[in-house]
DSSP file (Angstrom, degrees, kcal/mol; ACC not computed):
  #  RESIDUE AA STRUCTURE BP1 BP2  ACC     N-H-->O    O-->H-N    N-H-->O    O-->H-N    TCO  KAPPA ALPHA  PHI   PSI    X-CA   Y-CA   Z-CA
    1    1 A X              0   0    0      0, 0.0     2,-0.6     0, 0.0     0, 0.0   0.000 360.0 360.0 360.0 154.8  142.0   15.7  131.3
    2    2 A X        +     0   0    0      1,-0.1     0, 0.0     2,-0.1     0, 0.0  -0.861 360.0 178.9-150.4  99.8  142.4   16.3  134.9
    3    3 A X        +     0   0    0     -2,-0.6    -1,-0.1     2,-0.1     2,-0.1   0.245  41.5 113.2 -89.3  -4.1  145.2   18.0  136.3
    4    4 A X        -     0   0    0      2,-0.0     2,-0.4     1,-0.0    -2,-0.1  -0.323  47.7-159.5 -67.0 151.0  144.7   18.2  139.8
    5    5 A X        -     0   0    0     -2,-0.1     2,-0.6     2,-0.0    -2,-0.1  -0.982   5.0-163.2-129.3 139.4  147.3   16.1  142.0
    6    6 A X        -     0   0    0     -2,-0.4     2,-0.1     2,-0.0    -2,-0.0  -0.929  12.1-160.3-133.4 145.3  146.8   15.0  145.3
    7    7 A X        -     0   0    0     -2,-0.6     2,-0.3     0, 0.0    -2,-0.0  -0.319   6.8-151.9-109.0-170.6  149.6   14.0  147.1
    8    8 A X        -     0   0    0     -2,-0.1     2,-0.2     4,-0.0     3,-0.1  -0.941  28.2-105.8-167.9 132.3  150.3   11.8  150.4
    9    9 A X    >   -     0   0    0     -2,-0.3     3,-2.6     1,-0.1     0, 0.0  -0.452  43.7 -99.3 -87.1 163.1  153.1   12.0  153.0
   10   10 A X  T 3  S+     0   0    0      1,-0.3    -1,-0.1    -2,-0.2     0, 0.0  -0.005 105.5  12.5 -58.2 155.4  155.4    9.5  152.8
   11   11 A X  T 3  S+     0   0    0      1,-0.2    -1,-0.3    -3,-0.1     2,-0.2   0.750  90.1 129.6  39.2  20.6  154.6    6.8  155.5
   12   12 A X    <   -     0   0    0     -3,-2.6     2,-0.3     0, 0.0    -1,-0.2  -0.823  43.0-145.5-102.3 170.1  150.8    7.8  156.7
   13   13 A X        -     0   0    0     -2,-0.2     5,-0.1     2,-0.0    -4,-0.1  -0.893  19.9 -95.3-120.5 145.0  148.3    5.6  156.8
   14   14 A X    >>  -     0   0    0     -2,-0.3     3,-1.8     1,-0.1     4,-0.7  -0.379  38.6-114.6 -52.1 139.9  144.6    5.9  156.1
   15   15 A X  T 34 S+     0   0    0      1,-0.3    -1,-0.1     2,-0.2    -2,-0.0   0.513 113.8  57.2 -55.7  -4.0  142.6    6.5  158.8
   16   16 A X  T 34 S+     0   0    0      1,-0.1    -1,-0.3     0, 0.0    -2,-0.1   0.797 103.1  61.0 -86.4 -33.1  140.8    3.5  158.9
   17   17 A X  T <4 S+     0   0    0     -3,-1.8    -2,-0.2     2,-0.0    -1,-0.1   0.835  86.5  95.8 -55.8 -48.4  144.2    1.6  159.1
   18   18 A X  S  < S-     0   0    0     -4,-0.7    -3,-0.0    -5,-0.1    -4,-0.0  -0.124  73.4-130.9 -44.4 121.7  145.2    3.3  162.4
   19   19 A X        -     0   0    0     -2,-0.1     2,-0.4     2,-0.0    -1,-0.1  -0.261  15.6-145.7 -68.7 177.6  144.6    1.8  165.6
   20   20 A X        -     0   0    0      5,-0.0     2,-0.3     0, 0.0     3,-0.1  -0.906  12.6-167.7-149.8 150.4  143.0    4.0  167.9
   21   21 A X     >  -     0   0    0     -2,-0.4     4,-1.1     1,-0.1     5,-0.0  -0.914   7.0-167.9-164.1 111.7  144.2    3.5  171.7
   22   22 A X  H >> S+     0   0    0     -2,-0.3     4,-3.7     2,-0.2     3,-0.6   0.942  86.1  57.4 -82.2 -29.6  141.9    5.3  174.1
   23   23 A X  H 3>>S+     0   0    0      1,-0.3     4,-1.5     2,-0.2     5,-0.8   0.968 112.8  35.3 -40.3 -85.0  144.4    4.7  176.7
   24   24 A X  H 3>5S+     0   0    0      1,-0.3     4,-0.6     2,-0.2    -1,-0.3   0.744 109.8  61.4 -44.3 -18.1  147.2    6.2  175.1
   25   25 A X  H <X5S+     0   0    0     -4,-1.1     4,-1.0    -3,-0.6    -1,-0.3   0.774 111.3  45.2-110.6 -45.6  145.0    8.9  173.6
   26   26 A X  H  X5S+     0   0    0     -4,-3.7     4,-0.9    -3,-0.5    -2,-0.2   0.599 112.9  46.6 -66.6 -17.3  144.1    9.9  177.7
   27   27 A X  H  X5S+     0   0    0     -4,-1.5     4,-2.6    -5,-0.2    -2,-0.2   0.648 111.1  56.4-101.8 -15.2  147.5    9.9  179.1
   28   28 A X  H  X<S+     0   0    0     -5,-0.8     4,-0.6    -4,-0.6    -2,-0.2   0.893 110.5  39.7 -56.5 -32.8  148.5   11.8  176.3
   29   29 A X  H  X S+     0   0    0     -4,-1.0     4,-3.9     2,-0.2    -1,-0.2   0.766 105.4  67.7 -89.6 -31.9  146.2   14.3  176.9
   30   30 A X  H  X S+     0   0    0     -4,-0.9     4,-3.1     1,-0.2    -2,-0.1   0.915 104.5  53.1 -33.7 -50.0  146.8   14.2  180.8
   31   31 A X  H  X S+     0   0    0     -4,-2.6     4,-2.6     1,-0.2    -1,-0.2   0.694 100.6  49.4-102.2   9.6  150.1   15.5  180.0
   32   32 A X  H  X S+     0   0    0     -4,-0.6     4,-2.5     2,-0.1    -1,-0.2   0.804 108.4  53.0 -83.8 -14.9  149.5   18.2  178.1
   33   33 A X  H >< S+     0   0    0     -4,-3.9     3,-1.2     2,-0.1     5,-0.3   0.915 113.7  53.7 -62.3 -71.8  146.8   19.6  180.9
   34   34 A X  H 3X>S+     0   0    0     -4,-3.1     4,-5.0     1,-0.3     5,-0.6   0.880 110.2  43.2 -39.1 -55.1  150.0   19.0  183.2
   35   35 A X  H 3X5S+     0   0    0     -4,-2.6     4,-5.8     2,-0.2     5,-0.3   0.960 112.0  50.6 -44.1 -50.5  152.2   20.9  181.1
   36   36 A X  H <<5S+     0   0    0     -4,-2.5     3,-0.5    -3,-1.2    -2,-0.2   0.344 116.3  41.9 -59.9 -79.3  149.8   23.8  180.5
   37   37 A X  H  >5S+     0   0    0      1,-0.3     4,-3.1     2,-0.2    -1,-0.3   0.000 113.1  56.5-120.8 -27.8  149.2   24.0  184.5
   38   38 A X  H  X5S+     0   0    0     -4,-5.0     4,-0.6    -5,-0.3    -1,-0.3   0.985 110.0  46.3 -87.7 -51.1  153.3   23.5  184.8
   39   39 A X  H ><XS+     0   0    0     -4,-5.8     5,-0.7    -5,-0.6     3,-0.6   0.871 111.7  49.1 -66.2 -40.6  153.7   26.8  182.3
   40   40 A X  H 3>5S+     0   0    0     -5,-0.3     4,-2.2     1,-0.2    -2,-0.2   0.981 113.1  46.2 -69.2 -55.5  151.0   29.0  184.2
   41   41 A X  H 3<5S+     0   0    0     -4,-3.1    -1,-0.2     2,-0.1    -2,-0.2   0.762 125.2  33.4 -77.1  19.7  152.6   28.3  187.6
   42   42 A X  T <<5S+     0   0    0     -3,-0.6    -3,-0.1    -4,-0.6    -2,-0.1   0.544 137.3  17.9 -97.8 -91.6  156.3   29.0  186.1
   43   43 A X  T >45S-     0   0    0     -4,-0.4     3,-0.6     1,-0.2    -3,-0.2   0.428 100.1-136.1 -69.5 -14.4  155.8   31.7  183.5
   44   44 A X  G ><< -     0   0    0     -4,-2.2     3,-0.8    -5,-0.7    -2,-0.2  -0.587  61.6 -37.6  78.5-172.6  152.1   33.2  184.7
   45   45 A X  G 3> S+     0   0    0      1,-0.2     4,-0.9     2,-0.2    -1,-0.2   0.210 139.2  54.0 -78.4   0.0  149.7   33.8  182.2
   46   46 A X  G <4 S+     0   0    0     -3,-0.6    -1,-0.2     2,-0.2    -2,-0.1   0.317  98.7  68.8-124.5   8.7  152.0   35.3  179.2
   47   47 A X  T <4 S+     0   0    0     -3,-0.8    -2,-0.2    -8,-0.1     3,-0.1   0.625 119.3  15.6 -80.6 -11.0  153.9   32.2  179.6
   48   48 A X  T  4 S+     0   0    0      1,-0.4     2,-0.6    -4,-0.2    -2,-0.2   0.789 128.2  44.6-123.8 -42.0  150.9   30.4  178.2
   49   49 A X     <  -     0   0    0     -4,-0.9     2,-0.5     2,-0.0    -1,-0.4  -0.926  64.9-170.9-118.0 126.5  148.4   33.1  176.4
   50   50 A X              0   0    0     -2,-0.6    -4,-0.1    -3,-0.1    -1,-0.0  -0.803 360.0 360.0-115.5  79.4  150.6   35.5  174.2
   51   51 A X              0   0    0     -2,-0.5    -1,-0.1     0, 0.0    -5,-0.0   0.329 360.0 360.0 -40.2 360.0  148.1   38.3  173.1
């Protein structure tokens, strides 16, 4: 008997089900390099890397 559970959040989908949208997948990532470059010239460098 086999008592392991594996569980699944509520609403996902498998990956194979997901569309993949390279567009959206490049301006998504555009803006997080903007952010990160908007947080070094605000905060500096301990706004962004917290040792």
């Amino acid at each position: 008997m086999d008592t392991e559970r594996t569980t699944k959040a509520r609403g996902s989908k498998p990956t194979g089900d997901r569309r993949r949208h390279p567009v959206r997948k490049a301006v998504r990532n555009v803006g997080i390099v903007l952010d990160t470059a908007a947080r070094v010239v605000f905060l500096g460098r301990d706004g962004v890397f917290k040792a």
